[in-house]
BALOBA-1460 file (C-alpha; in Angstrom, 3 decimals):
// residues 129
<rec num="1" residu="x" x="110.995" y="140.674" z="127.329"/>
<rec num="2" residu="x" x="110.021" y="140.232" z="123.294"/>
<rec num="3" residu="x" x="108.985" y="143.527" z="121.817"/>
<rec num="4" residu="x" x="105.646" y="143.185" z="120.677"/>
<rec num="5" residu="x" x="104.704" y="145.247" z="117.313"/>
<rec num="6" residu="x" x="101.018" y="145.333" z="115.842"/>
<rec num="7" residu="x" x="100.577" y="144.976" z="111.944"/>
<rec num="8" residu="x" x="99.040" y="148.091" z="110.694"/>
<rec num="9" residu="x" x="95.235" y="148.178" z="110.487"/>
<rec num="10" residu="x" x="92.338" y="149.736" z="107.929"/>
<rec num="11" residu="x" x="91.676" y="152.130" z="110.920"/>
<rec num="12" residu="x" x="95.576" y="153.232" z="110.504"/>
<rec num="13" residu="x" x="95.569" y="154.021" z="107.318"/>
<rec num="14" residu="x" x="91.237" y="155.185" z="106.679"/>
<rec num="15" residu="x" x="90.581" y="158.652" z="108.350"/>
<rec num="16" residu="x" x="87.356" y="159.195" z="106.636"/>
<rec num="17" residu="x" x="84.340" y="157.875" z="103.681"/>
<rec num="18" residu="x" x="81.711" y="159.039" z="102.949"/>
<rec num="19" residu="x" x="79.890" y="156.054" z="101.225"/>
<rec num="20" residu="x" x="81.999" y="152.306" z="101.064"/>
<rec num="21" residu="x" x="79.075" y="151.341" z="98.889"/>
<rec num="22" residu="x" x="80.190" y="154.091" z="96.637"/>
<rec num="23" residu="x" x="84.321" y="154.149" z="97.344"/>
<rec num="24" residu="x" x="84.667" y="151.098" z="97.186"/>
<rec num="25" residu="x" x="85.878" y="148.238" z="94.555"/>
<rec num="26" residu="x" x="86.408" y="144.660" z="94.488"/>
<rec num="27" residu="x" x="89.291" y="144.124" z="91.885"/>
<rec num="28" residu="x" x="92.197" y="141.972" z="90.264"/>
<rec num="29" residu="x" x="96.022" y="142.635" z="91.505"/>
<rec num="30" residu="x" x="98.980" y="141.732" z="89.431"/>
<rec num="31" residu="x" x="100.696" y="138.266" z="90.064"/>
<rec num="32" residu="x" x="104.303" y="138.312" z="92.024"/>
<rec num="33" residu="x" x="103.451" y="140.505" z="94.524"/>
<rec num="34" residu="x" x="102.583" y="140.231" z="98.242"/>
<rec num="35" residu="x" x="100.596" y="143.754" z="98.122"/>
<rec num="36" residu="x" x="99.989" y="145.843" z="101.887"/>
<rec num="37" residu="x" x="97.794" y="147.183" z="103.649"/>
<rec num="38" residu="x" x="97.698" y="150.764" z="102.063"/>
<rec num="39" residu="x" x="99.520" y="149.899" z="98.754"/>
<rec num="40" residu="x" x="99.338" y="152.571" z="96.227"/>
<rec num="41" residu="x" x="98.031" y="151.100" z="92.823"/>
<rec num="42" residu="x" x="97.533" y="151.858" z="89.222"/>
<rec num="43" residu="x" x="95.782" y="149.995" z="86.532"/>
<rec num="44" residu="x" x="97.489" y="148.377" z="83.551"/>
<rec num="45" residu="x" x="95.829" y="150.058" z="80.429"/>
<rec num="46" residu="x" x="96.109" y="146.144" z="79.018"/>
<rec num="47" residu="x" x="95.086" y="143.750" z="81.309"/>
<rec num="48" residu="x" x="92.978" y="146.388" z="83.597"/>
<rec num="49" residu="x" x="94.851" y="144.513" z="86.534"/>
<rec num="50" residu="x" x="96.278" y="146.015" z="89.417"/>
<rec num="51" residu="x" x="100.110" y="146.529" z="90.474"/>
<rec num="52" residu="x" x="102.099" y="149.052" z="92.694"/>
<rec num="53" residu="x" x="101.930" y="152.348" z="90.852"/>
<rec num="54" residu="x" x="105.630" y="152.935" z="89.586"/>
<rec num="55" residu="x" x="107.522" y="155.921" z="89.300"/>
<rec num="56" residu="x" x="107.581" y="155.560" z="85.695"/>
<rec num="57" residu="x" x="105.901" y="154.052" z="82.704"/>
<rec num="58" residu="x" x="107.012" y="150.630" z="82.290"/>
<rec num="59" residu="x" x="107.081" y="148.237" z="79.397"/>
<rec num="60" residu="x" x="104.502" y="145.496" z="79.826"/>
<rec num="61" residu="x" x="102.892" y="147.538" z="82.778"/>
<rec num="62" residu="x" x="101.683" y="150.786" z="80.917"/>
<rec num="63" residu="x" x="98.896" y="153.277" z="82.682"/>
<rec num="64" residu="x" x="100.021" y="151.860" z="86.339"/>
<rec num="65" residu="x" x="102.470" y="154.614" z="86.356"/>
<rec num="66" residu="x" x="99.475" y="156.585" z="87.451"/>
<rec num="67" residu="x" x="98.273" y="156.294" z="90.869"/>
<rec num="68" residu="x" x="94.267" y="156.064" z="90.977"/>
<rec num="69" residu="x" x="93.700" y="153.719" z="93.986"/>
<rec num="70" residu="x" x="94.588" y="152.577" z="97.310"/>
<rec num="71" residu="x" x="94.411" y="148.774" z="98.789"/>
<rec num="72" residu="x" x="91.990" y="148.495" z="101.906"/>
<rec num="73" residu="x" x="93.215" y="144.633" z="102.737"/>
<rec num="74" residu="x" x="96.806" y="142.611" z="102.447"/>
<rec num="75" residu="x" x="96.807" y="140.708" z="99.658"/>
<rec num="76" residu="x" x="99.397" y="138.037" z="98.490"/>
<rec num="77" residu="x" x="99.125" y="137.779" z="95.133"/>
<rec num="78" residu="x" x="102.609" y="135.969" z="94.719"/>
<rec num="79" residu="x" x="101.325" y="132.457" z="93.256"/>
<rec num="80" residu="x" x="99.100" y="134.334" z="90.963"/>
<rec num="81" residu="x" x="96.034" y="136.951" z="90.071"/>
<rec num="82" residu="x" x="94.420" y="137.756" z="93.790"/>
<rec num="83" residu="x" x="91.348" y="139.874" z="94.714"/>
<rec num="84" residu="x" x="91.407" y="142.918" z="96.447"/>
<rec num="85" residu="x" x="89.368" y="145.693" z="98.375"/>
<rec num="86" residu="x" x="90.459" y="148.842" z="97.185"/>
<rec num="87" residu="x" x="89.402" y="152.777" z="97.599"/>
<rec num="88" residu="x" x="88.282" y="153.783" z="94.243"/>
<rec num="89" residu="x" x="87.042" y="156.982" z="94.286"/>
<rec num="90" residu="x" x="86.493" y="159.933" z="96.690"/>
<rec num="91" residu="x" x="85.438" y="161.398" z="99.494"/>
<rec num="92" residu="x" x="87.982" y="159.558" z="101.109"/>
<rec num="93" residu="x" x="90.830" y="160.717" z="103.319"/>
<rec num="94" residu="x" x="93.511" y="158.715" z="104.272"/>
<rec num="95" residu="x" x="96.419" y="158.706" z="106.558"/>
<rec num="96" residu="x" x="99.608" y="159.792" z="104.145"/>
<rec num="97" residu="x" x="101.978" y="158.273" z="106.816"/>
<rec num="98" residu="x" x="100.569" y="154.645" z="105.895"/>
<rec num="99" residu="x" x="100.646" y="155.216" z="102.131"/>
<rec num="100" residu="x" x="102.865" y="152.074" z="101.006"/>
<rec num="101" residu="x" x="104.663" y="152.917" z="97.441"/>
<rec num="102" residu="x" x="106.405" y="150.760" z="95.380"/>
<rec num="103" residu="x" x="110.241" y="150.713" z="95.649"/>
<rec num="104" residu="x" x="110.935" y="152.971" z="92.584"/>
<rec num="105" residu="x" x="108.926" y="155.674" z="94.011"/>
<rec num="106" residu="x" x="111.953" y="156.420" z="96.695"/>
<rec num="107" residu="x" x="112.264" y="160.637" z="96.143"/>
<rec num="108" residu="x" x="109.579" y="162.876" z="97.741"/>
<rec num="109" residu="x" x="108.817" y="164.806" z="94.653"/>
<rec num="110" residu="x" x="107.337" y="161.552" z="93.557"/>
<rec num="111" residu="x" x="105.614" y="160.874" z="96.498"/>
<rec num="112" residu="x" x="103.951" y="163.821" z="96.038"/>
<rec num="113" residu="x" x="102.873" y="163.298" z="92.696"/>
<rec num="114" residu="x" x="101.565" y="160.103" z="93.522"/>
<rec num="115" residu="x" x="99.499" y="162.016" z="96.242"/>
<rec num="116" residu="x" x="98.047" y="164.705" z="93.723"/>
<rec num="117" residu="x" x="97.453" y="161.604" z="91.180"/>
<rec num="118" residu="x" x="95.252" y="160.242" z="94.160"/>
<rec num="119" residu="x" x="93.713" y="163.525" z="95.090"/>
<rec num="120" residu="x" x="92.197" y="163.610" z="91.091"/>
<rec num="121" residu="x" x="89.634" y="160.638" z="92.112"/>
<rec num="122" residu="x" x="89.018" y="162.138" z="95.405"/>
<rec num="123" residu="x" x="91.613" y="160.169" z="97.532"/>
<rec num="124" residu="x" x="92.732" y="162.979" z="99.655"/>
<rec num="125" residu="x" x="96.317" y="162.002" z="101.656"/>
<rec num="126" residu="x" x="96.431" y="163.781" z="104.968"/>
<rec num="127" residu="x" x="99.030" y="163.980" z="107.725"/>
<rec num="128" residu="x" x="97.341" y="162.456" z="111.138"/>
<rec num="129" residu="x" x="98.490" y="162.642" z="114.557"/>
């Protein structure tokens, strides 16, 4: 019998918000990427697009090495500049356990700062059950 597995879902990930008409934003993610559900994002100081919040500054990508938002929707933004439905600003709390970071973020000292970067909007990461 095939093991059946369910993608993850904006309940998953969403715990609590006060206001989506307030917490809410509508914005432009980086080309190249196929972006998750839960995708932890900073915003190029440049181009004020989108991308996976790295552990470090990188050259090109400057100011995403800050973590000020999290993606509400999967978005492939492979072929080129997507939309997305992102949690801007606080009160929001989400699920920590379905916090996607990008690859370079791989120690939990910088998982944590990404957390605390999140917590300074008012995107609080909690541990569910």
């Amino acid at each position: 019998m095939p093991v059946l597995t369910a993608s993850p879902t904006l309940g998953d990930l969403l715990k609590f918000e006060l206001n989506a008409s307030y917490t809410r934003e509508t914005v432009t993610l980086k080309a190249g990427t196929s972006y998750r559900l839960g995708s932890v994002l900073g915003r190029i100081t440049a181009s004020g697009e989108y991308r996976l919040s790295p552990a470090a500054e990188v050259v090109g990508d400057q100011g995403a090495e800050t973590a000020i938002a999290v993606l509400l929707e999967a978005v492939d933004a492979t072929d080129g500049v997507a939309t997305g439905l992102i949690a801007a600003r606080g009160p929001v709390i989400l699920a920590d356990g379905a916090l996607i970071f990008e690859a370079s973020v791989d120690q939990p000292a910088e998982r944590a700062a990404k957390i605390v970067q999140l917590a300074t909007v008012g995107l609080v990461a909690r541990a569910t059950v």
